[in-house]
mmCIF file of the C-alpha atoms, coordinates in Angstrom:
data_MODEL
# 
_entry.id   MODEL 
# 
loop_
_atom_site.group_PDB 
_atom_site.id 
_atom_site.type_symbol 
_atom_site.label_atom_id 
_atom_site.label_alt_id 
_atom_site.label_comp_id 
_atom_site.label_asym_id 
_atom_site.label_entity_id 
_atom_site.label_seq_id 
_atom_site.pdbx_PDB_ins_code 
_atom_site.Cartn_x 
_atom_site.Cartn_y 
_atom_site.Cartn_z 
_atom_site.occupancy 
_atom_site.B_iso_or_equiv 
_atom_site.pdbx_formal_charge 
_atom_site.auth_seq_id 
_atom_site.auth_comp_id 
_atom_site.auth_asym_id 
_atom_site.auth_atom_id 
_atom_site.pdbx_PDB_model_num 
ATOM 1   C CA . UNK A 1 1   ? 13.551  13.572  2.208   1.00 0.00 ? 1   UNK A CA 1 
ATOM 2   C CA . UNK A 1 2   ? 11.187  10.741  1.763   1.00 0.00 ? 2   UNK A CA 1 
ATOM 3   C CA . UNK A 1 3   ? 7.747   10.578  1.229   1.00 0.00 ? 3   UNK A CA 1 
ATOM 4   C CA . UNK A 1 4   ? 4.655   8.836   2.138   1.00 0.00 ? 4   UNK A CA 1 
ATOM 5   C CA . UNK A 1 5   ? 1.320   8.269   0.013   1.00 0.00 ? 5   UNK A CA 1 
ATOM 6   C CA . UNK A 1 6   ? -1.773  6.701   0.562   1.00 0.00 ? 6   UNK A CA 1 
ATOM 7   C CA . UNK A 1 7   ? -3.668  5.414   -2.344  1.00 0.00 ? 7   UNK A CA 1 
ATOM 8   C CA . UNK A 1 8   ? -7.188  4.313   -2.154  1.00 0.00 ? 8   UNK A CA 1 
ATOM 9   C CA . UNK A 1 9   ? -10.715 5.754   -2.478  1.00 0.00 ? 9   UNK A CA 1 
ATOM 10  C CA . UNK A 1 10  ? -11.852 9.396   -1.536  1.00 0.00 ? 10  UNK A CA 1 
ATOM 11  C CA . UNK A 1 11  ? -13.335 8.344   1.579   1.00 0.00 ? 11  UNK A CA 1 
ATOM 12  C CA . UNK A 1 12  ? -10.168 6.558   3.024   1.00 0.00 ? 12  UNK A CA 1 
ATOM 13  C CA . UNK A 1 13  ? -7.674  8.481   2.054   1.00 0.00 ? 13  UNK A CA 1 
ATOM 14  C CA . UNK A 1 14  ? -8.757  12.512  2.866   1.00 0.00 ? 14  UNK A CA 1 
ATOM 15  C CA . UNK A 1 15  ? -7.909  11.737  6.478   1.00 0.00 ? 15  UNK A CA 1 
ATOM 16  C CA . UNK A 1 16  ? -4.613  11.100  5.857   1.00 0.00 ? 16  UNK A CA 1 
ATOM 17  C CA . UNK A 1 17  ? -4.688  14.645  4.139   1.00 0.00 ? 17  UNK A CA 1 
ATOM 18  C CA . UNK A 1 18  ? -4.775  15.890  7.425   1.00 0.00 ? 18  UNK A CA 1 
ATOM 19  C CA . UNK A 1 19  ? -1.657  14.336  8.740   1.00 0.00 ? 19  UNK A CA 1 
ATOM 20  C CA . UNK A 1 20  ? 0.294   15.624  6.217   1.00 0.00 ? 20  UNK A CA 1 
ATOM 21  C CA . UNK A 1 21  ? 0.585   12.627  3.753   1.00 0.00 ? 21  UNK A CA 1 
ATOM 22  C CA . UNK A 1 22  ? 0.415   12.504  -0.086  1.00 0.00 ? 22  UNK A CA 1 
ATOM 23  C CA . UNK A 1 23  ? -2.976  10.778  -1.135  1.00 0.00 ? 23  UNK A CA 1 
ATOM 24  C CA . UNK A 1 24  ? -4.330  9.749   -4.165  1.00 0.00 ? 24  UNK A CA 1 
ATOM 25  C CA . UNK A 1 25  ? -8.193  9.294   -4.567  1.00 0.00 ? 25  UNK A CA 1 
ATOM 26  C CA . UNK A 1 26  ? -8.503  6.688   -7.023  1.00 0.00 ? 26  UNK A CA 1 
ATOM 27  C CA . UNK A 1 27  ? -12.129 5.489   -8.571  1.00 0.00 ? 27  UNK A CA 1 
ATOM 28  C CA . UNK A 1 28  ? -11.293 2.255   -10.087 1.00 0.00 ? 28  UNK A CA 1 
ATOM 29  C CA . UNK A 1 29  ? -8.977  -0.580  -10.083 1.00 0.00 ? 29  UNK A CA 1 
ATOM 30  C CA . UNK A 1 30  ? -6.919  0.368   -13.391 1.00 0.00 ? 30  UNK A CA 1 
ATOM 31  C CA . UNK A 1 31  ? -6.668  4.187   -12.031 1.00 0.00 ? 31  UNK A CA 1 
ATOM 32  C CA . UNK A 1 32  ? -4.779  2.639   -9.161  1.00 0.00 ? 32  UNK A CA 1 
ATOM 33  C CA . UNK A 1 33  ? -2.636  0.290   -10.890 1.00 0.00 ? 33  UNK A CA 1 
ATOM 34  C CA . UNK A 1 34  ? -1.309  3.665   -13.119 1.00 0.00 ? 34  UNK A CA 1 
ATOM 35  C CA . UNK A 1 35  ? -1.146  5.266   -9.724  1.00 0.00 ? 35  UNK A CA 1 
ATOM 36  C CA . UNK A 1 36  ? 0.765   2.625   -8.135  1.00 0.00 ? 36  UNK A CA 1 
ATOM 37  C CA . UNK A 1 37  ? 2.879   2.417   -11.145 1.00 0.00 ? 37  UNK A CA 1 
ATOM 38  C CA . UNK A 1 38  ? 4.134   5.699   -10.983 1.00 0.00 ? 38  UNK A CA 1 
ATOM 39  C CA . UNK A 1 39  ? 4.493   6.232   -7.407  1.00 0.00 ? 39  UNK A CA 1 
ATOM 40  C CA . UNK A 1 40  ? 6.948   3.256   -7.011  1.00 0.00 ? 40  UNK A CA 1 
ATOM 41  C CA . UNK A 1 41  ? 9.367   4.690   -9.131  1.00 0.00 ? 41  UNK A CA 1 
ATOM 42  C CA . UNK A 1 42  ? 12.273  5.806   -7.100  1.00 0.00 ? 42  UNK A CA 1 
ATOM 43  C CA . UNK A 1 43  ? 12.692  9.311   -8.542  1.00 0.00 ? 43  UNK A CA 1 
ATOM 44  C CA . UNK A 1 44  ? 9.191   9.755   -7.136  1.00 0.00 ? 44  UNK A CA 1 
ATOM 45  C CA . UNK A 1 45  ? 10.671  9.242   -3.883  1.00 0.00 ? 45  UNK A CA 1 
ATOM 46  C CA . UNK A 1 46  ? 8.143   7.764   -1.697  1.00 0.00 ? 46  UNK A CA 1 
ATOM 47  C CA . UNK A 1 47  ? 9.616   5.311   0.936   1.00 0.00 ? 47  UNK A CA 1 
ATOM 48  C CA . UNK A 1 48  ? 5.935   4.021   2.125   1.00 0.00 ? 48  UNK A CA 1 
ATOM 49  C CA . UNK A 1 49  ? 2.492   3.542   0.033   1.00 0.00 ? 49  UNK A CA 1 
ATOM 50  C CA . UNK A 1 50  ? -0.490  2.811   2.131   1.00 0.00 ? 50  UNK A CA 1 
ATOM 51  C CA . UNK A 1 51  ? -2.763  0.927   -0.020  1.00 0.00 ? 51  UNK A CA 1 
ATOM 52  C CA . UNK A 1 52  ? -6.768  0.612   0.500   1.00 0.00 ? 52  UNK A CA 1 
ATOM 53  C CA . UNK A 1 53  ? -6.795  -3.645  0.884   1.00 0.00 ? 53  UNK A CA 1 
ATOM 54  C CA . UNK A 1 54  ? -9.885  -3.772  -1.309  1.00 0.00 ? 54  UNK A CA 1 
ATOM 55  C CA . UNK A 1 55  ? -7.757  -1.885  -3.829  1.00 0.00 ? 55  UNK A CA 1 
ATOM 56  C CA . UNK A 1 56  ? -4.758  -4.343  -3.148  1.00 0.00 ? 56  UNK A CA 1 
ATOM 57  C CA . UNK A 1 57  ? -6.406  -7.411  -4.069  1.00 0.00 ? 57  UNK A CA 1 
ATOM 58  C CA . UNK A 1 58  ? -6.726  -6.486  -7.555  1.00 0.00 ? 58  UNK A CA 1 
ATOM 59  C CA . UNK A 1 59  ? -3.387  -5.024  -7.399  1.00 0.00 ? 59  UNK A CA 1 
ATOM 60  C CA . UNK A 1 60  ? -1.275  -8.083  -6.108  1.00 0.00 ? 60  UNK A CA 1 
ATOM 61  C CA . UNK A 1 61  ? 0.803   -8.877  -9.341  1.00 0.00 ? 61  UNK A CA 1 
ATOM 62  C CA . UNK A 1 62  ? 2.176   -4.834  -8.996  1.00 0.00 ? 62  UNK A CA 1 
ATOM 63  C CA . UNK A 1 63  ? 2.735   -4.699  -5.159  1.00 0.00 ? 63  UNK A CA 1 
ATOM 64  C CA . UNK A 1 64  ? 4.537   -8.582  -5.422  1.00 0.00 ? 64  UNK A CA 1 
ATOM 65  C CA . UNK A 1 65  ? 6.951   -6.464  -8.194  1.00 0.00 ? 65  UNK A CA 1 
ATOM 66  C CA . UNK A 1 66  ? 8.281   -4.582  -5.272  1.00 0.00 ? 66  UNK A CA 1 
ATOM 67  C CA . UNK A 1 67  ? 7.782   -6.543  -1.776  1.00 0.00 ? 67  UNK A CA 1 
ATOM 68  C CA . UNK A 1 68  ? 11.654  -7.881  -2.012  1.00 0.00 ? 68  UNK A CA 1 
ATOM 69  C CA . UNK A 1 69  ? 12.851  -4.440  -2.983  1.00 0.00 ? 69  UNK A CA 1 
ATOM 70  C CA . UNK A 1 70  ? 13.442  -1.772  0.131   1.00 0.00 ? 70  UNK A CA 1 
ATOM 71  C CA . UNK A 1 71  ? 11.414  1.019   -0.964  1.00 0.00 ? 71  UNK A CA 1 
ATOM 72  C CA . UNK A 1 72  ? 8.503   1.691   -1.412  1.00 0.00 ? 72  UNK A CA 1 
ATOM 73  C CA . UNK A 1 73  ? 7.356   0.017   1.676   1.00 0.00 ? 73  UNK A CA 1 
ATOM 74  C CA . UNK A 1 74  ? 4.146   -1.133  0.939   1.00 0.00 ? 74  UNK A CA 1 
ATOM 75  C CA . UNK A 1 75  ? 1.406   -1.153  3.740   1.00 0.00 ? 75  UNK A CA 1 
ATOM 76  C CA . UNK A 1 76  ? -2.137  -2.742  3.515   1.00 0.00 ? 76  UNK A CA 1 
ATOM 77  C CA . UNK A 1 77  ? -4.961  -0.705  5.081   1.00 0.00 ? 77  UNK A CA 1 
ATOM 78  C CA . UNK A 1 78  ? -8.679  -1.306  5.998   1.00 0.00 ? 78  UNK A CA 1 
ATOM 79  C CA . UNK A 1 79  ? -10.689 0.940   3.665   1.00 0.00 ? 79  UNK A CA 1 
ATOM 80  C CA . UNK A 1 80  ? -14.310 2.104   5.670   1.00 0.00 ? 80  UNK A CA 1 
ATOM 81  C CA . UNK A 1 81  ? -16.021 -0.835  4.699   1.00 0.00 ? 81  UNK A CA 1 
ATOM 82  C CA . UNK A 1 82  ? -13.859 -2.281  7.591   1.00 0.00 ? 82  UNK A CA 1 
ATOM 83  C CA . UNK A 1 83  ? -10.650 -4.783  7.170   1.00 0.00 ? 83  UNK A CA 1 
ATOM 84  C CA . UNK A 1 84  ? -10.149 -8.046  4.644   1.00 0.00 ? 84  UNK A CA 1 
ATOM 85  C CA . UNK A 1 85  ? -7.527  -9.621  6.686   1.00 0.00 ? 85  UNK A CA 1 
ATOM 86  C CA . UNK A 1 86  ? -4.940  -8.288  4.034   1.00 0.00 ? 86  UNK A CA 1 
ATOM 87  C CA . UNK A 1 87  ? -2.386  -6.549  5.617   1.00 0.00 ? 87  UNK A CA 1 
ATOM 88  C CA . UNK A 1 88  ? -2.514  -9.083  8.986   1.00 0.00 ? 88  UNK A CA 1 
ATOM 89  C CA . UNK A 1 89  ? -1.681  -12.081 6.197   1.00 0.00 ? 89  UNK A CA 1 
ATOM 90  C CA . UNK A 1 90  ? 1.156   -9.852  4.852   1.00 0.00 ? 90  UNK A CA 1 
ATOM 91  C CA . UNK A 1 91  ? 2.311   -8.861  7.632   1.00 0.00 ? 91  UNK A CA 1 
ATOM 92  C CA . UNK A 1 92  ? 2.544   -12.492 8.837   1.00 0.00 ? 92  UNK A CA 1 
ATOM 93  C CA . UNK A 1 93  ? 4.242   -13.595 5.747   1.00 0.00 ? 93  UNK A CA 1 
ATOM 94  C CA . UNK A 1 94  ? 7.145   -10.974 5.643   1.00 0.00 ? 94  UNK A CA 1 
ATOM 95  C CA . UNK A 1 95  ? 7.735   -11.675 9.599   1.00 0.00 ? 95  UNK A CA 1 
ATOM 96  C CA . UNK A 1 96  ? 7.985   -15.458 8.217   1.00 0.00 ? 96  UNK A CA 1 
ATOM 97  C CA . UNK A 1 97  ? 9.732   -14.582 5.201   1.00 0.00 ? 97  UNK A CA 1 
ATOM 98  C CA . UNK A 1 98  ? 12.527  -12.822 7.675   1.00 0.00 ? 98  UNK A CA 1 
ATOM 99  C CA . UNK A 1 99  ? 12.540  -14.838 10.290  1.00 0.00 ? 99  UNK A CA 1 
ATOM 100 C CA . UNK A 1 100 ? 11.634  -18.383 8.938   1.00 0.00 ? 100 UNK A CA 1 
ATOM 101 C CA . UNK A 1 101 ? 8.776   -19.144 11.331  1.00 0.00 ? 101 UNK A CA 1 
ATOM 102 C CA . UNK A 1 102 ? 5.566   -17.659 12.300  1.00 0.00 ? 102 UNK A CA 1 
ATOM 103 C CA . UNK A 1 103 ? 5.925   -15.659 15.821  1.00 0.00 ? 103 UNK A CA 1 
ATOM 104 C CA . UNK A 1 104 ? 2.934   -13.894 14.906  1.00 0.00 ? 104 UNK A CA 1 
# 
């Protein structure tokens, strides 16, 4: 079976505890990108990664290594400072990417 994670800071992520989800509190930038690192690995087995978008815009070299690749699914999330606009502009791009317009 498949898994699900949620990386991002303490604050963000402990209510995903609830649900059931993996998370991973991370403090800084690096500790994500070792986080990140090892969770995409597919003997990890995690098919989605929610990512805090403050997180992901230090982290967009690493999540561009697997957005053509099926899993992990990677997901962009407001952290509680509120939303970047992140995960709307990737969202838009991957509909465009599939369907070769924007329908969004």
């Amino acid at each position: 079976m498949y898994k699900i994670g949620v990386i991002g800071g303490r604050e963000t992520v402990m209510g995903f505890k609830a649900l059931g989800l993996d998370v991973f509190p991370v403090e800084s930038v690096d500790e994500a990108k070792r986080t990140l690192r090892q969770l995409k690995k597919p003997e990890e087995g995690y098919a989605i990664l929610y990512i805090e978008e403050n997180l992901a815009q230090e982290l967009t070299r690493q999540i561009d290594s697997v957005k053509d690749s099926p899993m992990p699914a990677i997901i962009l999330i407001p952290g509680r400072e509120g939303s970047l606009g992140l995960g709307q502009a990737a969202l838009r791009a991957a509909v465009e990417r599939a369907v070769g317009a924007n329908i969004l």
